[in-house]
N, C-alpha and C positions, 0 to 999 in steps of 0.2 A: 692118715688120710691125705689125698693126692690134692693139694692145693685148687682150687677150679678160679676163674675166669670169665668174664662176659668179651664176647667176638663178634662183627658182624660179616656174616660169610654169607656165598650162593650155593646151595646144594648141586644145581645143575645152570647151564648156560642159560641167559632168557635178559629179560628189559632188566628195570631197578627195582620193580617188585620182588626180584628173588631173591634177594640182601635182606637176610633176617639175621636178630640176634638169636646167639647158640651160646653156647655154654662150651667149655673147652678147657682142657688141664692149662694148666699154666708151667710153662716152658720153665725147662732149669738150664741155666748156663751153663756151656762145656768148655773144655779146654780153650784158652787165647779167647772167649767171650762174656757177655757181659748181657745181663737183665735188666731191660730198661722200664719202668711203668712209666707208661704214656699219659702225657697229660695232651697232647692235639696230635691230628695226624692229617696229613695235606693228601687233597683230592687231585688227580690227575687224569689226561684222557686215557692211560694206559690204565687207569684201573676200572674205567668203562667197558674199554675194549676188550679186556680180560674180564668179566663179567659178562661180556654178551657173545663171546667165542669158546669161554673155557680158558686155560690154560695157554698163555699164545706161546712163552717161551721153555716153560718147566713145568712138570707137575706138581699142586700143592694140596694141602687141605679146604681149598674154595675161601680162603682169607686174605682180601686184596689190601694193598696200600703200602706203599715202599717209603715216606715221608715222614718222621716221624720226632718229636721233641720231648724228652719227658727225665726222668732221676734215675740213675743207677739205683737198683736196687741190689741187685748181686754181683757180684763177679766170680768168673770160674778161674782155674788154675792156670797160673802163669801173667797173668793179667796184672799190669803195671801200670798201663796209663790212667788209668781211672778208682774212682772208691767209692764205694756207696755213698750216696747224698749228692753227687755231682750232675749236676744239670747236662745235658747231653743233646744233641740233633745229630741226623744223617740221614743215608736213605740204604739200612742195612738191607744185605742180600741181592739186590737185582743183579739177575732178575730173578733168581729164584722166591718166591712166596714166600716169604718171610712172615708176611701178615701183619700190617700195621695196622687195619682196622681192628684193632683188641688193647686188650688193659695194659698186659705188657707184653715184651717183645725184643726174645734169645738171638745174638746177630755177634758176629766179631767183633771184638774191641774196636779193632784198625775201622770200623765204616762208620765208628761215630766220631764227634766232636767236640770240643766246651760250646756249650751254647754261646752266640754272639753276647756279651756284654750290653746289653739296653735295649734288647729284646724280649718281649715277651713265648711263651710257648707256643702259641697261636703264629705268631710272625714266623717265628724259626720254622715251623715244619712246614710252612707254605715256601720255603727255599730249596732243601738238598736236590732234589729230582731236576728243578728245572732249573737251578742255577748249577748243577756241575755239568747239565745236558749244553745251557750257555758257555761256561767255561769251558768245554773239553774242546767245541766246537770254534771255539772263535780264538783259545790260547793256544791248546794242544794242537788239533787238526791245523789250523786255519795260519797260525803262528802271527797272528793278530800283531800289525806295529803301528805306533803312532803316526797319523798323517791320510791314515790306509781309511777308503771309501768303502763302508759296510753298510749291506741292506738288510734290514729284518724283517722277512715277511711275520701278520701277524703280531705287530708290535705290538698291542695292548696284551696280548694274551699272557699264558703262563710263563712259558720260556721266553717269548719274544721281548715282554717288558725287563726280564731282569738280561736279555742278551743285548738290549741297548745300552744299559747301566754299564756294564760290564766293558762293553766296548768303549764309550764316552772315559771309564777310566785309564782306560788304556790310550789315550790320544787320539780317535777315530773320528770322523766325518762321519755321522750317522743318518742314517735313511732307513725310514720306518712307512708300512703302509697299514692302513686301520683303514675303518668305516671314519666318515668325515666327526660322526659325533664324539671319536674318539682320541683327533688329533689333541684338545689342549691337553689331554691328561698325557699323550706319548710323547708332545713338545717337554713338558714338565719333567719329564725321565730325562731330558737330554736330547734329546733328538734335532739335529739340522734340518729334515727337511721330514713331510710325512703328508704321505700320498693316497690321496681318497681311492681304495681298489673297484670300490663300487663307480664310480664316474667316469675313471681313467685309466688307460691300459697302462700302467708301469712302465711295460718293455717302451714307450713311445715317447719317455719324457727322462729316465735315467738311464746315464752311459757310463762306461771309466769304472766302476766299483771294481774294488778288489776280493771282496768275501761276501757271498748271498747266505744268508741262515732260512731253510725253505719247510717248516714246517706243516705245509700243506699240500705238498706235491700236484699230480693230474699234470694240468699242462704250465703251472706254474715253473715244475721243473726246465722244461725249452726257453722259457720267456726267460727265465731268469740267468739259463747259460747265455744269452745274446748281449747281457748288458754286461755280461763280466769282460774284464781286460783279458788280454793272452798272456796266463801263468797265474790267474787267479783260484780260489777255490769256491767251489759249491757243497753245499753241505745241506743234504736233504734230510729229516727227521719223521716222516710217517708213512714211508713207503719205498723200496727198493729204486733203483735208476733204472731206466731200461739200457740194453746192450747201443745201441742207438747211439742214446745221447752219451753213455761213458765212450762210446767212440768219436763222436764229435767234441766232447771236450779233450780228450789224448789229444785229438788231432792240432789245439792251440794251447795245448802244453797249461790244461786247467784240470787241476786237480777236484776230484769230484766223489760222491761216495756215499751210501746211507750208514748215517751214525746211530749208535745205538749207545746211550749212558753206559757209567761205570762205575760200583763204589770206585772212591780216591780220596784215601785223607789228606794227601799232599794239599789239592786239587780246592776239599773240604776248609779244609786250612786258610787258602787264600780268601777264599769265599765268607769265613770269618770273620778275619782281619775288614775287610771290605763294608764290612754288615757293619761292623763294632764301631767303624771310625763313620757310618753315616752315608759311603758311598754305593750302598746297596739295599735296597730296602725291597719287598714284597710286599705289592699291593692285592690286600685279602677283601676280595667281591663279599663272600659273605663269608656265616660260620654258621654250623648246625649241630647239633650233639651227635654223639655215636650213634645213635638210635634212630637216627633221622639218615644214614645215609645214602635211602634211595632217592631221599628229595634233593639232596646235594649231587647225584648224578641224572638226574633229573633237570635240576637247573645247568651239569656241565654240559649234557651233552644238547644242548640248544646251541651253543658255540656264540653265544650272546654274552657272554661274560668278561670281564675285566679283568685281568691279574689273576689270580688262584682264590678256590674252597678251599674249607680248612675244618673237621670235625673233630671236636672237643670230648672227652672226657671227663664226664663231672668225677668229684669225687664220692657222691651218691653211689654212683653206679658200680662201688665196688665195696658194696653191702653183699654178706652172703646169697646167693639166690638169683631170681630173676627179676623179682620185682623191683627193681633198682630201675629197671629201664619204662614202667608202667607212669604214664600221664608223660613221655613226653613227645606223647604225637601231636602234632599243629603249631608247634612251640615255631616261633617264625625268627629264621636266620639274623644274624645281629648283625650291624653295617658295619664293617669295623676299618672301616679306610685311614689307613697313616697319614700324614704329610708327605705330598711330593717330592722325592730324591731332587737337588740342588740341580746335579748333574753333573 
């Protein structure tokens, strides 16, 4: 008999009402992968977005979430780095559908990694997505060096709070813009300076930066090319550039460009290291069970949030059956705020 599984998947495109649990085999590992049961799995805006479009980059079986932290259960053949019982995080597949909304979950060896050392599961899988999305962008892309003036639109948020950390360890002059209610907690990350967006045009008060991280594109993108230096980069995350502005930045020799994440366990790796010794942390807004995660993209897509959702798997819910998931509707999100990153 074919192992089964609880999932929360959309049948068809629509709001967070269409995120029901289903029932689904449960994935065997293939060659060079690895079966992981998931104990949390981190909410993001790309699994909104994919929810209320369909499919934006691959086809999958309607089972979002690329964030995910939980135990080797299997390994397929060839498989060395790891062994059943090893605690694990990554954000395997993206972008293909992998399905982190579920129990367990089939992915390459190479896209996980030892879970950080004094982390909980909860913590871990509110990292891979938007801290390699931070790191590709401000190490890889950006070639990020100590001294160098970086701005993070979007600082309290997902990416933006751990792409300040990331940057502060890296030696950087950091410049953050929030909502004003949100400067002491983006000061608290590290941050030099942090710009109420609501009160103040940005472009009218910072010059000199050498790497913008623009999560939010429209016309943030312009404003944000004006304050860069000649030979800096831009580095937009929710929306292509227009031809336009990649011409005006060629024209002052700024490198510019919509990024799109990548598994990287190099990448993965440092981002470890970083978590283990204390100089990275993810601040988790709330947590909600698996059964609950229309209320979690319900609360994400208000864009009122702090840091990263994060949805739990109990170990109830992996009772033969469905009623595993029955009574835990109304169950109200846990506050689960760490300590403030030093900086």
């Amino acid at each position: 008999m074919t192992a089964r599984m609880t999932a929360v998947a959309f049948a068809e495109p629509g709001g967070p009402e269409v995120l029901k649990a289903v029932e689904r085999e449960r994935p065997v590992p293939g060659p060079a992968e690895v079966l992981v049961r998931v104990h949390a799995a981190g909410v993001n805006p790309v699994d909104w977005k994919t929810r209320a479009a369909g499919a934006l980059f691959l086809p999958g079986d309607g089972v979002v979430g690329w964030d995910v932290s939980g135990v080797v259960e299997a390994v397929g053949l060839g498989v060395t780095l790891f062994r059943p019982g090893d605690e694990v995080y990554g954000m395997p597949g993206f972008p293909r559908m992998v399905g982190g909304y579920a129990e367990y979950v089939a992915a390459p060896a190479r896209h996980f990694a030892p879970k950080p050392a004094g982390l909980d599961h909860v913590h871990a899988a509110a990292l891979p997505l938007a801290a390699l999305t931070a790191w590709q962008a401000l190490v890889d892309m950006a070639a990020l060096k100590a001294g160098q003036r970086v701005l993070v639109h979007a600082a309290a948020g997902g990416v933006g709070h751990l792409a300040v950390q990331i940057a502060k360890a890296y030696g950087a002059y950091v410049i953050g813009t929030a909502s004003a209610g949100k400067h002491a907690f983006v000061r608290g990350l590290g941050a030099d300076e942090v710009i109420d967006y609501t009160a103040v045009d940005f472009a009218s008060v910072v010059s000199d930066v050498d790497v913008v991280i623009d999560p939010i594109s429209g016309d943030y993108q312009e404003r944000s090319l004006s304050v860069l230096r000649d030979g800096g980069t831009l580095i937009t995350l929710s929306a292509r550039q227009t031809e336009a502005l990649t011409s005006a930045a060629t024209a002052r020799s700024i490198r510019s460009g919509f990024m799109l994440v990548e598994p990287d366990r190099r990448a993965l790796l440092a981002i470890t290291e970083l978590a283990a010794n204390g100089r990275l942390r993810a601040h988790v807004d709330a947590v909600f069970p698996l059964a609950d995660a229309a209320r979690a993209h319900e609360l994400g897509e208000t864009g009122r949030t702090t840091g990263k959702l994060v949805l739990t798997v109990d170990p109830l819910d992996r009772r033969d059956g469905f009623d595993a998931l029955d009574g835990l509707d109304g169950l109200d999100p846990l506050d689960s705020r760490p300590p403030r990153p030093a900086g």
